[in-house]
N, C-alpha and C positions, 0 to 999 in steps of 0.2 A: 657518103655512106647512107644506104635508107636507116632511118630512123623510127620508118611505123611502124606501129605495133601490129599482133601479128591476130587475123582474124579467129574470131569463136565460133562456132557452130551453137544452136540451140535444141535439143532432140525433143522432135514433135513439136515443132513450132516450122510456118513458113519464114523465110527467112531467106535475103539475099547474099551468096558466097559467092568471090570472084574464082576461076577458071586457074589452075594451075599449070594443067598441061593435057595436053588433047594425045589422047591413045585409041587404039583400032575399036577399042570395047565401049569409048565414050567419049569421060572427061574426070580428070581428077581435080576434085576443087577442094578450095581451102580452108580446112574446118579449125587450123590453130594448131589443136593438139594433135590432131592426126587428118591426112587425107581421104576424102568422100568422093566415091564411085557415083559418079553420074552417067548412069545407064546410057545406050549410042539411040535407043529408040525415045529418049524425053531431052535430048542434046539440042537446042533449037537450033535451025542449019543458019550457017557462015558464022556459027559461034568461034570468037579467037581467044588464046590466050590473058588473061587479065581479064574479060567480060565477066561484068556481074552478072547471074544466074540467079529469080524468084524460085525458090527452091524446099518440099519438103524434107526432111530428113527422119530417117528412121532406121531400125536394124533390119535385115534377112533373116533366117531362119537361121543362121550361120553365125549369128550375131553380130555380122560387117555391118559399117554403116551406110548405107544406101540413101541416096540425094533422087527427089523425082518432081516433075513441072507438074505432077496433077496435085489437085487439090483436094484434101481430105477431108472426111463427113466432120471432123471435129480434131482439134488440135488438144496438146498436155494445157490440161487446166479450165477445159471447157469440159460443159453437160451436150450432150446428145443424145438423140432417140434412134440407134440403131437395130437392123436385124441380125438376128440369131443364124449365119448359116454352116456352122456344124458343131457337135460335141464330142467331145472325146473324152478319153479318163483322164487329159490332164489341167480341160477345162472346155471353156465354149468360148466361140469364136465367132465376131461381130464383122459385118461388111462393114468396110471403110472406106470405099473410094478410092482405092490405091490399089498396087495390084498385092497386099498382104491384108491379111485380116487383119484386126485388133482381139488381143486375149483377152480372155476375163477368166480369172482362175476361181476354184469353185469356191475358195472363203468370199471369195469379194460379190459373191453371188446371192442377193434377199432372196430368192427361192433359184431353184434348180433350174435353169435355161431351156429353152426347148428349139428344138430348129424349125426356122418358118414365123418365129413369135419376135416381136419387138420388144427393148426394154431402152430404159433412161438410163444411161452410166454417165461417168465422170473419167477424165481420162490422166493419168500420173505417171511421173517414171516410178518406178519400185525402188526403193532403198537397197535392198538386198541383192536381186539381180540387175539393177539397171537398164531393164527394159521398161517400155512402154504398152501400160495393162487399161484396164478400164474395171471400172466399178459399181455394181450397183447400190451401194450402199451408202450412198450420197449423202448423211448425215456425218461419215465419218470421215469425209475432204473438203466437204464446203466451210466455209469464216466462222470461225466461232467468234470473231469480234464484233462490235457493235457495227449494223449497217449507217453510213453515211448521208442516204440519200437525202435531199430536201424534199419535203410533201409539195408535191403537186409535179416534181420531176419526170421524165418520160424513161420507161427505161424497157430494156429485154427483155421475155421472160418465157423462160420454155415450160410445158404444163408436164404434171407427172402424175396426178391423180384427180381421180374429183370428190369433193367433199361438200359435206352436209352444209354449209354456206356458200358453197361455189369450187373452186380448183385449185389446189395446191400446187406451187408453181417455183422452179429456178431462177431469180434475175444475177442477168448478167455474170451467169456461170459461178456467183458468189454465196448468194444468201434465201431462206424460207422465206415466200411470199404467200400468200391467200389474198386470190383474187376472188371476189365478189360478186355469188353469179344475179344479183339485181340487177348490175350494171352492164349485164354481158349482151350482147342483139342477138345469139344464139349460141347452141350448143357447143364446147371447145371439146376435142378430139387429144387422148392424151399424146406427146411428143407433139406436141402444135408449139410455133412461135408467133408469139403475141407481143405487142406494144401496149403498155397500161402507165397507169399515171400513181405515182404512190400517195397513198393518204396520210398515215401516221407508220412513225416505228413504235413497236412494243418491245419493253421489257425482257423478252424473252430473246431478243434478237430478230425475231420475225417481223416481216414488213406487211402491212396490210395495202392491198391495191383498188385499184377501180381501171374501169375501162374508160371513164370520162375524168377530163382534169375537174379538181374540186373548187367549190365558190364559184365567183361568177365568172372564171373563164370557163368554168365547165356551161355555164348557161349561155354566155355568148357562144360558146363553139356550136348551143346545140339548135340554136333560134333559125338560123338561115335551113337547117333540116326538116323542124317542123314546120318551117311553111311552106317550103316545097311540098310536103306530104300534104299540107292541106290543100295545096294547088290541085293536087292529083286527083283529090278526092273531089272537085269540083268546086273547091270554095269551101266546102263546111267538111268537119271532119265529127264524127260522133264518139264525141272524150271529151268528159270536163272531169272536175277536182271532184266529183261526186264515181266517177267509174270506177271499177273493181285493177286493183293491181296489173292482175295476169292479163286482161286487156288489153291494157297501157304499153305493157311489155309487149304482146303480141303485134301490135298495130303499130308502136313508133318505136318498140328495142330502146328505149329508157326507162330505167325506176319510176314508179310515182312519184318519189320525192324529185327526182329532179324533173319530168314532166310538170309538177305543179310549180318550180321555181322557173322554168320555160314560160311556161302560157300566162305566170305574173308579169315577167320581162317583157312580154308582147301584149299583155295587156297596158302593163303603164304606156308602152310605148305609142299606144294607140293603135296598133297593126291588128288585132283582132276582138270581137266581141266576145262573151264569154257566159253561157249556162251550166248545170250541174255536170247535163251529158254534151254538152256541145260545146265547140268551137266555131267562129266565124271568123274568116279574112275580111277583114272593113275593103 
């Protein structure tokens, strides 16, 4: 007698379901509680019965659950930067990479949607209807609990605005970040994904970031760059601990503060000389 249990589906999650039985329309696979139509055009050929299928899942417009190989801009529980391609009176509607839109109903909307415009949502099943919406309102799904990370950790982070220190940012689909625009080598673009390094958690639950790891692995990562750039410049490069910030930024895309904890590392080391406005490779 089989004894296994019997498989789950996940809705809005990829996820692998075995093949129950193959019909002229597809393939019906095995969601547990009920069976999921996998369409005959994402069936991958000499598919058999039992074959595990990578697989999204989602409803129609009909509210059936539909199984499909492509891969969508953003799963339940992640942040994405999708566009807006149409509105209607019962909401707006985001491309997804699938051939369905994603919803966003008009509560779940910080200002009124426009088609043709980008926004940052968060994507959930709905409690009430059971389908899978999206959000712009991102404070009201993200962790209210304390974030975890250790400082100096590497982590995700998608950008949602930019602000008076730099850019306010999503990690890893969970928690408020503010990244640091000193540390940044240029301008970030909102819905951009970024890798930063975290510095401290605050109080508030927010995580403050950087673009460079902190202490001296941030100075060793960033030593073999500056001397490349002074290579470039023929051997001397015009920066010392005496230059103006926005220069510093301009010409090597690091702080001051960490340029000056750079050109000490490479002074003790012996690898370069060192004036107010200059640098030398020994």
């Amino acid at each position: 007698m089989d004894t296994q249990p019997l498989s789950t589906y996940q809705l809005g999650r990829v996820q692998s379901l075995p093949i129950l039985r193959l019909v002229s329309i597809g393939a019906y696979l095995d969601g547990g509680i009920q069976d999921i139509l996998l369409p005959l055009r994402y069936l991958p050929a000499g598919s058999q019965v039992r074959d595990e299928v990578s697989v999204f899942v989602y409803q129609d417009n009909e509210g059936r659950l539909i199984a499909t190989t492509l891969t969508p801009l953003a799963q339940v529980g992640e942040v994405a930067y999708l566009r807006c391609s149409t509105v209607t009176e019962a909401g707006a509607f985001l491309e997804w990479g699938i051939h369905k839109d994603l919803f966003v109903p008009f509560r779940e909307q910080a200002s009124k949607m426009l088609e043709g415009y980008s926004y940052v949502v968060y994507l959930y099943v709905d409690a009430l209807s059971g389908k899978i919406v999206g959000s712009a309102r991102l404070s009201k799904h993200l962790s209210n609990t304390p974030a975890d990370y250790a400082p100096g950790s590497r982590v995700s982070c998608l950008v949602t605005e930019q602000h008076e220190l730099g850019y306010r940012c999503v990690i890893e689909d969970r928690h408020w970040g503010l990244l640091y625009s000193d540390t940044a080598p240029r301008m970030l673009q909102r819905g951009e994904r970024v890798e930063a390094y975290v510095i401290r958690l605050r109080e508030d639950n927010k995580v403050d970031l950087s673009f460079t790891p902190v202490g001296y692995q941030k100075v060793d990562s960033e030593q073999a760059r500056l001397l490349a750039l002074i290579d470039q410049h023929g051997g001397r490069l015009s920066l010392g601990d005496k230059s103006p910030a926005e220069e510093v930024m301009r010409l090597t895309g690091m702080s001051k503060k960490t340029f000056k904890m750079v050109l000490g590392a490479l002074y003790k080391a012996g690898l370069v000389t060192l004036a107010p406005t200059e640098v030398r490779k020994r």
